[in-house]
N, C-alpha and C positions, 0 to 999 in steps of 0.2 A: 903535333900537340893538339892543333884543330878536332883532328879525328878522335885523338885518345880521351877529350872532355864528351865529344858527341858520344862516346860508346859507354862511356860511365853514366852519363846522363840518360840513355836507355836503360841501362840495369838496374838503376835505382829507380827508374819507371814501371822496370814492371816486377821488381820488388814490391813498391806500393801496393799495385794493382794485385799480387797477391798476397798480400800480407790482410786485403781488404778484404777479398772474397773467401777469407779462409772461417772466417765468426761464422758468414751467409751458409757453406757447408757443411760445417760442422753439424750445423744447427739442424740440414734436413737429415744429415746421414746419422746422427744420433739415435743411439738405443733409445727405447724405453725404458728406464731404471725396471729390474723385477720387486714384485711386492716384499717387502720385511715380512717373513713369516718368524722369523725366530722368536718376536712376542710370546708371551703364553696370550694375550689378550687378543691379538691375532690371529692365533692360532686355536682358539677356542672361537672365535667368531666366524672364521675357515669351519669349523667342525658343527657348528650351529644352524647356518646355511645347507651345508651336506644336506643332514637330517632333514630339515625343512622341505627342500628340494626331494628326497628319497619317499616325505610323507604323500607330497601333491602327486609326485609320477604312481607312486600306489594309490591314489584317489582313483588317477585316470584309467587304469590300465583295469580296474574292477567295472568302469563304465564301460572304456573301450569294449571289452569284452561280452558285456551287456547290451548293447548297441548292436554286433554282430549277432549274436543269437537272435535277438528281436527282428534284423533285415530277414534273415535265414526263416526265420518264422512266419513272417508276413510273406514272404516273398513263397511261401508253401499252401497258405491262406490262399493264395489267389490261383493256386494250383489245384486245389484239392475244388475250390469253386467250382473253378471250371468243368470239373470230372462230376461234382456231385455227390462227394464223399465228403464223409467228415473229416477235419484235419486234425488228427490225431496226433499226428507227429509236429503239428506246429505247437500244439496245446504244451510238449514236451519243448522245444525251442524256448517259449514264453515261458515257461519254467524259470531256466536256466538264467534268463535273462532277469527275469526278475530277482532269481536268487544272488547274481553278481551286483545286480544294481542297488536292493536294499543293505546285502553284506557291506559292499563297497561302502555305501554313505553312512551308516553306519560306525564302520568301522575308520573312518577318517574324524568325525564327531569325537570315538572314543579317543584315539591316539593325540588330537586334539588337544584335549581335556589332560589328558595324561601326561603328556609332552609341552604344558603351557610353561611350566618353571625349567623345563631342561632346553628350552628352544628359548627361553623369556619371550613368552606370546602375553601381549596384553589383553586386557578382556575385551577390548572393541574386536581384536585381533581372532580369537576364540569364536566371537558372535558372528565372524563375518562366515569363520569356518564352519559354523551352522548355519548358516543361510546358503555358503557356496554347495553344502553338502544336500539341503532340501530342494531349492528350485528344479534341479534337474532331476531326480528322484517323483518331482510332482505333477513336471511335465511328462515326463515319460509313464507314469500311469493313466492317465488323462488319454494321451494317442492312442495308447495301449487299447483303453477301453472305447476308443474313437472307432480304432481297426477292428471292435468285437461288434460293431454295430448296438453299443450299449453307452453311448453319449450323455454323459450326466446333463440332466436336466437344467443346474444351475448355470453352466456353461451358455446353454442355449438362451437361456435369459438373461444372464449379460452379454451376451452378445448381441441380444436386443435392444438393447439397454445403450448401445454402442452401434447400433446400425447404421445411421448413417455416418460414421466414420471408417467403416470396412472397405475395405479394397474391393474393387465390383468382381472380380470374379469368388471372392468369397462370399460376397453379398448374395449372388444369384445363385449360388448353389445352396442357400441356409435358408431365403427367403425370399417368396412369392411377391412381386408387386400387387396393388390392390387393383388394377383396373385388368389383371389377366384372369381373376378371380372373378370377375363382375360376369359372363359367359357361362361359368358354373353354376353360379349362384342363380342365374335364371334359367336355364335349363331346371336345376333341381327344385325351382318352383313352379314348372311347367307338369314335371313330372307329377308332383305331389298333388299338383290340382286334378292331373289325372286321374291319379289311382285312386284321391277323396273320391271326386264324380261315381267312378266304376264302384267301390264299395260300396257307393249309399244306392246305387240302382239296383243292386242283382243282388242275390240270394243275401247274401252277408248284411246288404244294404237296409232289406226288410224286416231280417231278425233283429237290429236295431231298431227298427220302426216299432216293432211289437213291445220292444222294452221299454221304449222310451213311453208308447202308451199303457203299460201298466204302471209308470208313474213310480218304479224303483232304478229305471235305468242303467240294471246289470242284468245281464245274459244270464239265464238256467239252465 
């Protein structure tokens, strides 16, 4: 009798003990419910997304492609350099490259605009897609004309404007400090005193002398 209460008394032990740990499993080995697509509202917003997603990956893949061309072309630049030829064939790279990078933003702008009621793009939404489509289209001509050794001017002067906030190796490669200057500047005043001195003594020196005493002080 002893023994038959001790063994019931176990079974109903560890009954509990699982009856308890069964919520705690469930709970890790549970699916993920999958999403309701049978909606229409769903399923147009599944179909909304797509699009949207299919417009950005055709943004990039006109830049991607614009980017490689532009490497390929500099990277000919530095080739043709070093030979002393003209680079001809990078001229035709930076072509390309420009032609995918302006088509591209461009053409993400138009689809944009075109696509704001079928994607329901708001209009912050639309402006942001003209700005995501200009900055890089603005940078990229900028370098462009950086690597042509034809550096817009207005650059150079906000970046002056900004000098001492540049990181020092950009700083020392754009601009001179002023006390490494100071050496040139007296040499080229050493020089100049020179060659006054030499002109007004010799030959040159004199025809002046003669001009300046006829009292009209221009050469005949």
């Amino acid at each position: 009798m002893l023994r038959g209460a001790i063994r019931s008394a176990s079974h109903a032990q560890r009954g509990l003990l699982s009856a308890s740990r069964q919520p705690l499993s469930r709970f890790w080995t549970r699916a993920v419910p999958p999403p309701v697509v049978n909606s229409a509202e769903t399923a147009s917003k599944i179909a909304r997304w797509s699009l949207r997603m299919a417009h950005d990956n055709t943004f990039l893949s006109y830049h991607r492609n614009a980017m490689i061309a532009t490497v390929a072309g500099a990277a000919m630049v530095q080739y043709r350099k070093g030979e002393g030829r003209p680079p001809l064939g990078a001229a035709c790279l930076f072509t390309i490259g420009g032609f995918y990078m302006y088509v591209g933003s461009a053409l993400y702008v138009y689809q944009a605009i075109r696509l704001r009621y079928t994607v329901r793009l708001r209009p912050w939404t639309v402006l942001f897609c003209c700005i995501h489509a200009a900055w890089p289209l603005t940078l990229w001509s900028i370098a462009l004309a950086c690597l042509l050794d034809e550096t817009p001017r207005w650059l150079i002067n906000g970046l002056a404007m900004v000098e001492g906030h540049l990181p020092m190796a950009l700083h020392r490669s754009l601009f001179l400090p002023a006390e490494s200057l100071m050496p040139v500047v007296r040499l080229l005043a050493v020089v100049h005193a020179q060659e006054t001195g030499r002109l007004r003594s010799g030959s040159i020196g004199k025809a002046f002398a003669l001009a300046d005493s006829d009292g009209d002080g221009v050469l005949t």
